[in-house]
C-alpha positions in Angstrom: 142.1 165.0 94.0 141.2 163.1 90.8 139.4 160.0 91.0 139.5 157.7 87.9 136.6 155.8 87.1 137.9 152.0 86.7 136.4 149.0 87.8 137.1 146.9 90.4 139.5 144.5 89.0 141.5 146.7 86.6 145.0 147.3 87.1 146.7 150.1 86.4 147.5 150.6 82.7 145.3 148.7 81.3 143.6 149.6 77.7 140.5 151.1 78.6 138.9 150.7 75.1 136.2 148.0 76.2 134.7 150.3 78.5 134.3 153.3 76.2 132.4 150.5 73.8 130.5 149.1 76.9 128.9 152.2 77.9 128.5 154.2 74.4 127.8 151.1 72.6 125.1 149.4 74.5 123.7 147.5 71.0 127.4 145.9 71.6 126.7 145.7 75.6 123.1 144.6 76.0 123.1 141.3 73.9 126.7 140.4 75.4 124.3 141.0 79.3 121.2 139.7 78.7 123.3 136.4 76.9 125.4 135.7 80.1 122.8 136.2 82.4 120.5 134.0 80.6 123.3 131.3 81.6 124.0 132.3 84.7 119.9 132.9 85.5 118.6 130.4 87.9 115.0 130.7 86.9 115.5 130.3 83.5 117.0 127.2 84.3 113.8 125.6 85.7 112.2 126.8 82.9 114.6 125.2 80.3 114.0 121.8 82.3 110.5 122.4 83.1 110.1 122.3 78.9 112.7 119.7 78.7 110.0 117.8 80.8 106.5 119.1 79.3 108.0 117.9 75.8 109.4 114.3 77.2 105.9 114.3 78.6 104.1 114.4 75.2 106.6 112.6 73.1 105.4 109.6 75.9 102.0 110.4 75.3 101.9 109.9 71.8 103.7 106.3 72.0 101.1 105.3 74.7 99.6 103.0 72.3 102.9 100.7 72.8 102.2 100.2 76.3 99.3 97.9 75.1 101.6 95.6 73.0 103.6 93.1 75.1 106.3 90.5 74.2 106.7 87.5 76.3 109.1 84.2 76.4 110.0 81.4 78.1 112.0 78.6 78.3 111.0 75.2 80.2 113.2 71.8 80.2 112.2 68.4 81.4 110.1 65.6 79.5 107.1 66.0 77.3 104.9 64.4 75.1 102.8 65.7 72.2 99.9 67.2 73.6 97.6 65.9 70.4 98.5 62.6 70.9 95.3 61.0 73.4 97.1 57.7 73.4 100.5 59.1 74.8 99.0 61.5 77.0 97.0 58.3 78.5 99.7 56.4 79.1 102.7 59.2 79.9 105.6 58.1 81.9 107.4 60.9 82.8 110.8 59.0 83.3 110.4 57.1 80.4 110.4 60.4 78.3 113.2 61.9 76.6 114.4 65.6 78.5 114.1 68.4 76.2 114.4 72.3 76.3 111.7 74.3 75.0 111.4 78.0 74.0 108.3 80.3 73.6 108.1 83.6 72.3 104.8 85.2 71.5 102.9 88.8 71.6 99.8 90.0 73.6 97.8 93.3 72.6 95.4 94.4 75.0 94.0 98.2 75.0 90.7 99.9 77.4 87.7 101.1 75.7 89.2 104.9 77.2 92.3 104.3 75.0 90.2 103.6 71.8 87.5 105.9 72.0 89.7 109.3 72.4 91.1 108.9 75.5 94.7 109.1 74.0 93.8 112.0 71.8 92.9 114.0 74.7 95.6 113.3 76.4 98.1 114.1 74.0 96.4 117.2 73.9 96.6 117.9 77.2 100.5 117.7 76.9 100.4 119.8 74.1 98.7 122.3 75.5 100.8 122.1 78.9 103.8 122.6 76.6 102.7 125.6 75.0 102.0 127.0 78.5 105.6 126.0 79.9 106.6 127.6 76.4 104.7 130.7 77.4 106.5 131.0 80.5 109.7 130.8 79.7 109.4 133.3 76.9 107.8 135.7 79.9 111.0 134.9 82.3 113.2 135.7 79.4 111.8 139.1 78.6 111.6 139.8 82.4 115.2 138.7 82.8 116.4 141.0 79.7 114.2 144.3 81.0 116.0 143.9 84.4 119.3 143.7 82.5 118.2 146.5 80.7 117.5 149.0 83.8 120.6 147.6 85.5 122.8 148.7 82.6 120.7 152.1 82.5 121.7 152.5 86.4 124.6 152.5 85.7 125.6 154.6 83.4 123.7 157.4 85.1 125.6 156.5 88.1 128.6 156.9 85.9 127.6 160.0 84.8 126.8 161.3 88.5 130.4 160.6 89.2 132.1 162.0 86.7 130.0 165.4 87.2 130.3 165.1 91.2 134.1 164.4 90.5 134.0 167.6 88.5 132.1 169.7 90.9 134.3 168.4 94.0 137.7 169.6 92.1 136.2 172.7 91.5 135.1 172.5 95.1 138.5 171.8 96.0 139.9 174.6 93.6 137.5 177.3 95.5 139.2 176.0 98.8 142.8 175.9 98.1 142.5 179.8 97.2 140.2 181.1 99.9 142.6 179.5 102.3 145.6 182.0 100.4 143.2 184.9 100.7 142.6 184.4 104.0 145.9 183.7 104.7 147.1 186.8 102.9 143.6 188.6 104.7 141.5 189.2 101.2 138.7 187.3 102.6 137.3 187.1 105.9 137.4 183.8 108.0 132.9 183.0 107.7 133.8 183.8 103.7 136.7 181.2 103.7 134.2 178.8 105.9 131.3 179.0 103.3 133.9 177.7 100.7 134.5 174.8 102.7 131.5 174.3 103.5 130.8 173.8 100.0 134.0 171.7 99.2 132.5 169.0 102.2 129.2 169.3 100.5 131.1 168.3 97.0 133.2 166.1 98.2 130.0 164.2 100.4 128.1 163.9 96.9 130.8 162.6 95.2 131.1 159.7 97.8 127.8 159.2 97.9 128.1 158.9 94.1 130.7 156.5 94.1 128.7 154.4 96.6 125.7 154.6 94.1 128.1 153.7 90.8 129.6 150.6 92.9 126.2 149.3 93.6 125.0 149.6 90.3 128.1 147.8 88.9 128.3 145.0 91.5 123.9 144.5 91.3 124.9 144.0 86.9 128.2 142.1 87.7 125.8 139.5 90.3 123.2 139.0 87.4 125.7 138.2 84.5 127.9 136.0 87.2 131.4 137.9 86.0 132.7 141.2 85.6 132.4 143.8 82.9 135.6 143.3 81.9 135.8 140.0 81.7 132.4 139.6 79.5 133.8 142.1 77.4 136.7 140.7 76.3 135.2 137.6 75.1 133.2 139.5 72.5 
């Protein structure tokens, strides 16, 4: 009637070492948990990109002033004439005129009252202050994310410790039956004496099932948040 406690994905014969560290060393454990489900943590993902954001937001902020300076070119072929020549000009013949290319390049600076009188400056900080808040938040998701890992591994180890003592009690249980049924058999006991016992052996045995049930949850709730098993997560310490 014994019941080994083993995970889901052990097989049999397996060194059992990393579970004696993962449930009587949880300063081993607990970094190992909150660190994979940090990674595998959907909400701290938008937070990681809504900072990646908030800080691309202010770094564009700050270079706003560059939006004001412009370069420009351009390139025209055909005939000309020199524009400071009145005679020429008077008198231009545009076949008669050598074709030419001609390049331009220059720069325009042109910037709002609002951009120099501290509309920038409050801007940028605007940004800054929107990145402290998306800061903010993600330091609040991570401490929520590592005090749910924290009562999921407390879970379960109680539940282990629920069934190891209901396997206990439901062998004793089971110990209790086997010999009322000799001593009825051999007429010591009386048959409601011999049903009491059994009664409390389907007691025992219901708790530890119930127990088991309660241990399984507990393990697959931790195994969900961390996105792979125990045993997995502990062997890559």
């Amino acid at each position: 009637m014994h019941v080994q406690l083993v995970f889901g994905q052990e097989t049999p014969g397996q060194d059992e070492n990393w579970q004696e560290v993962f449930f009587n060393s949880p300063d081993v454990a607990l970094p190992l948990l909150i660190d994979a489900a940090a990674r595998n943590s959907a909400e701290v993902e938008v937070l990681e990109a809504s900072n990646q954001i908030a800080q691309d937001q202010l770094s564009l902020e700050k270079k706003e002033l560059l939006r004001g300076v412009r370069l420009h070119s351009a390139y025209s072929y055909g005939s000309m004439v020199n524009v400071f020549d009145r005679e020429a000009l008077n008198n231009l013949n545009a076949f008669s005129q050598d074709a030419r290319s001609m390049y331009t390049v220059g720069v325009s600076i042109g910037y709002s009252l609002e951009q120099l009188f501290g509309g920038r400056r409050l801007r940028v900080h605007q940004r800054e202050m929107q990145l402290k808040q998306v800061e903010a938040q993600r330091r609040i998701g991570e401490r929520d994310l590592r005090k749910e890992i924290i009562a999921l591994y407390q879970e379960l180890k109680l539940a282990r410790k629920v069934l190891e003592h209901s396997q206990e009690a439901m062998q004793s249980a089971n110990v209790s039956k086997n010999l009322a049924e000799r001593q009825f058999r051999s007429g010591q006991i009386k048959v409601d004496e011999q049903m009491a016992v059994n009664e409390l052996y389907s007691n025992a045995f219901l708790a530890h099932e119930q127990a088991k049930s309660k241990y399984q949850t507990a393990l697959l709730y931790l195994e969900e948040a961390i996105g792979m098993t125990i045993e997995n997560l502990m062997s890559r310490k």
